[in-house]
N, C-alpha and C positions, 0 to 999 in steps of 0.2 A: 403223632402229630408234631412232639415238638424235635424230632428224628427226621421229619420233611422239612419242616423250616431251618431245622441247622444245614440241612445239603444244600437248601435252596437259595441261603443268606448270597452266599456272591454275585448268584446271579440278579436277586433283587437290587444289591448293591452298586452291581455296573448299570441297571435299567435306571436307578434313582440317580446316579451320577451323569449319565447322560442327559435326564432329563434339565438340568441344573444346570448342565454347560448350553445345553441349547437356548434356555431361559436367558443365560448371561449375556449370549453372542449375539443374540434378538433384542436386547436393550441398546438405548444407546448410554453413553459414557460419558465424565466429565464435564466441562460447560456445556453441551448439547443435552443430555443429561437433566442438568438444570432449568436448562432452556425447555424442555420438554419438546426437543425438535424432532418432525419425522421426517424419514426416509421414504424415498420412494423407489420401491424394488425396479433392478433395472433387469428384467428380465430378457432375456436374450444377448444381451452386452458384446457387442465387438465394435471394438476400433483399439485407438492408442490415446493415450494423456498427455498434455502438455500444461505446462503454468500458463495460467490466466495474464494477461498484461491492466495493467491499470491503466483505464478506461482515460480517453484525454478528456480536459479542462473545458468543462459548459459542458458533458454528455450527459442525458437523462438518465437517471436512478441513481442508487450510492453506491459509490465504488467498492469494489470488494479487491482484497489484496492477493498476491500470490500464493503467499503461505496460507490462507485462509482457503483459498479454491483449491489449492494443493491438499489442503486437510480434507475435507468434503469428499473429494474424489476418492481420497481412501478411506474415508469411512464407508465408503459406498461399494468401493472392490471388499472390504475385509467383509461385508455383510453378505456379497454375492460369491465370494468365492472360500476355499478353505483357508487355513492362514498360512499354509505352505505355499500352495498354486495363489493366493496373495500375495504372500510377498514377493515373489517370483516374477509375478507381474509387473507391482509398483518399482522393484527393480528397473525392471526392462525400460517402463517409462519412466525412470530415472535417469536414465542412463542415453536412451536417447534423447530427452531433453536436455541433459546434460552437453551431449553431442552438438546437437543445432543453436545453443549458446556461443559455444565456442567457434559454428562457422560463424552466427553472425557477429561475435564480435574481431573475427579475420574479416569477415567482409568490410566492415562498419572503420576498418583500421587503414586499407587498404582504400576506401572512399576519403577516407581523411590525407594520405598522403596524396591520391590524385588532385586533391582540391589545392593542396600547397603544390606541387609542380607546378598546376594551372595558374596558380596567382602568380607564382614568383615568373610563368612567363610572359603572363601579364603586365608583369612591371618592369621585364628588362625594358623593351624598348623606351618607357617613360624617363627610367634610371639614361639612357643612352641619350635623349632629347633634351631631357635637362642638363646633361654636363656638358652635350656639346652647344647648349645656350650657353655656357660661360663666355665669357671674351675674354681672349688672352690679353695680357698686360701689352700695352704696345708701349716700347722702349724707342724714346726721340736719340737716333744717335746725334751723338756728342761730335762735332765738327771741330775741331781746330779756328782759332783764332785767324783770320787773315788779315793781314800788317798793311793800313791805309796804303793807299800809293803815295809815292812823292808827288808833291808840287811843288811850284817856285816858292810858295810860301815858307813851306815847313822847311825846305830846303834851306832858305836866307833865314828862317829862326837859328836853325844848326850852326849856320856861319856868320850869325852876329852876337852870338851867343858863346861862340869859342873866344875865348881871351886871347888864345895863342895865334889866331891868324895873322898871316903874313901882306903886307899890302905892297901891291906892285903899283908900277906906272909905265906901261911900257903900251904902244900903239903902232898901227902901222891901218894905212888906206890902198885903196882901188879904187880910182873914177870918185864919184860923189857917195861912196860905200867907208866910212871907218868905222875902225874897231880897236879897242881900248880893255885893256887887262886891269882890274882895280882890285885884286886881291887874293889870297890862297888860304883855305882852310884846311886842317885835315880831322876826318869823321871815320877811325876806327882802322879799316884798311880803307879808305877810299879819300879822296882827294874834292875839296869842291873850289870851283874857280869862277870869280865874280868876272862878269865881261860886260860890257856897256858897247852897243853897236847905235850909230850915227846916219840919217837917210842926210846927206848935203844937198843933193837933188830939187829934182820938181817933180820926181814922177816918184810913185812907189816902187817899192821892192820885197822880194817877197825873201825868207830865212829857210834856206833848204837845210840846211842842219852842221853840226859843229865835228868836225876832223878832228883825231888826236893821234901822234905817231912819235916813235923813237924809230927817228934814220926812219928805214922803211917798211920799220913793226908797226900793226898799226893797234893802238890802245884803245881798250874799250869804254864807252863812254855813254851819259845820256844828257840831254842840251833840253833844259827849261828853262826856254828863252822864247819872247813874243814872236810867232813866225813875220806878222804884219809889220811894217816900218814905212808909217807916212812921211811924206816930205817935211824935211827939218825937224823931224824927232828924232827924242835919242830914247832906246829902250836898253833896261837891263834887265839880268837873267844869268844863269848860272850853268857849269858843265861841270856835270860828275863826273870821274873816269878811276880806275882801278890804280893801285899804289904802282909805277914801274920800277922798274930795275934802278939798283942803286949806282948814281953819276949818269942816268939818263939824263938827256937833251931831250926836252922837250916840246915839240911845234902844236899850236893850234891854228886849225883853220877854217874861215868863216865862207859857207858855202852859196852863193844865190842862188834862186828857185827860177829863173827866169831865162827867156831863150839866152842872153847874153853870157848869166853862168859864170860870173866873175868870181872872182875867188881872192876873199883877205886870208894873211899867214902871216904871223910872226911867232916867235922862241918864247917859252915861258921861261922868265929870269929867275930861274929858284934852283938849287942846290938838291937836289932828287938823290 
């Protein structure tokens, strides 16, 4: 008898060992364990696993996590499967979960830059409409001063205002036409000469303009003198002309506007 139980021990051994792992593998483990949670055998079981997503904001029940749905699942392959051809599994759906992470986060990366090319071409043309609203600075060019004209006025300021001027007295007529020399300034390079012209007459006459010549150069001049001369007036008025040649003789001459055209001339008496 006890010649049967000693041959027999091993094999007793391996049946009681077995039975023991079966018992372990049939429980559940850990907080579930505690929890006194059951399983429900998935008999038949095909497909693949993925992690759970957490459920969006205001959905009905309570969320449950990834790693939570994650856990579950393998508790639920290592109860239905062996723990080799288990892990073997959960593998696999590791691995391909792993896989479509990383497309969606190339997809998800590649959405993000379509959206900044989109914006930023969104906002060229705005960037282009508001700089071409600027307004350029307009710059007022700058002119140059332009130097009053002469009058008779300013002209006789310049020549009673010269200390140095020279006074003549020298005259000569035509018909009821004289003309009278009353004095010589000089302003810089130019020359001014006071004349005083006489109507004797009864009729008007009109001042076609003032002649200036050495021999028969003729010098250049400008005559701010009244062209009008009523009967028995005397008007005066002045003739600028350009400095001449040194021991120039001088002539000025007084032109009428009128068919008859008479013409006063005498020598300016000054030392040129």
């Amino acid at each position: 008898m006890r010649a049967s139980l000693r041959d027999n021990a091993p094999a007793f051994l391996l049946v009681l060992a077995s039975a023991i792992l079966v018992v372990a593998f049939s429980m559940p483990i850990g907080a579930e364990r505690l929890a006194r949670t059951q399983y429900q055998r998935m008999e038949g079981f095909v497909g693949s696993f993925e992690t759970a997503r957490e459920p969006a904001a205001g959905a009905a029940g309570v969320p449950t996590s990834g790693t939570e749905t994650w856990g579950l699942m393998a508790q639920a392959v290592r109860q239905k499967y062996s723990p080799i051809e288990a892990n073997a599994l959960l593998s696999r759906v590791e691995t391909l979960t792993k896989a479509k992470k990383a497309d969606e986060k190339e997809a998800f990366r590649l959405e993000r830059v379509k959206a900044r090319k989109l914006i930023a071409l969104k906002a060229a043309p705005v960037v282009a409409v508001s700089s071409a609203s600027v307004k350029p600075e307009v710059r007022v060019p700058v002119v140059a001063a332009t130097p009053a004209p002469e009058t008779s006025d300013s002209v006789g300021e310049i020549y009673e205002n010269d200390p140095a001027k020279y006074s003549l007295d020298a005259s000569a007529a035509q018909g009821t036409i004289a003309l009278r020399l009353k004095g010589l300034s000089r302003s810089g390079s130019r020359y001014v000469l006071k004349v005083a012209v006489t109507n004797r007459g009864g009729d008007d006459f009109f001042v076609r303009e003032f002649a200036l010549r050495d021999g028969q150069e003729i010098i250049g001049s400008k005559s701010l003198v009244r062209l009008f001369v009523e009967p028995g007036r005397t008007r005066e008025g002045f003739v600028v002309f350009e400095k001449p040649r040194t021991g120039a003789v001088v002539h000025v001459a007084l032109k009428e506007d009128k068919e008859k055209g008479r013409i006063v001339e005498l020598a300016v008496p000054y030392p040129f």
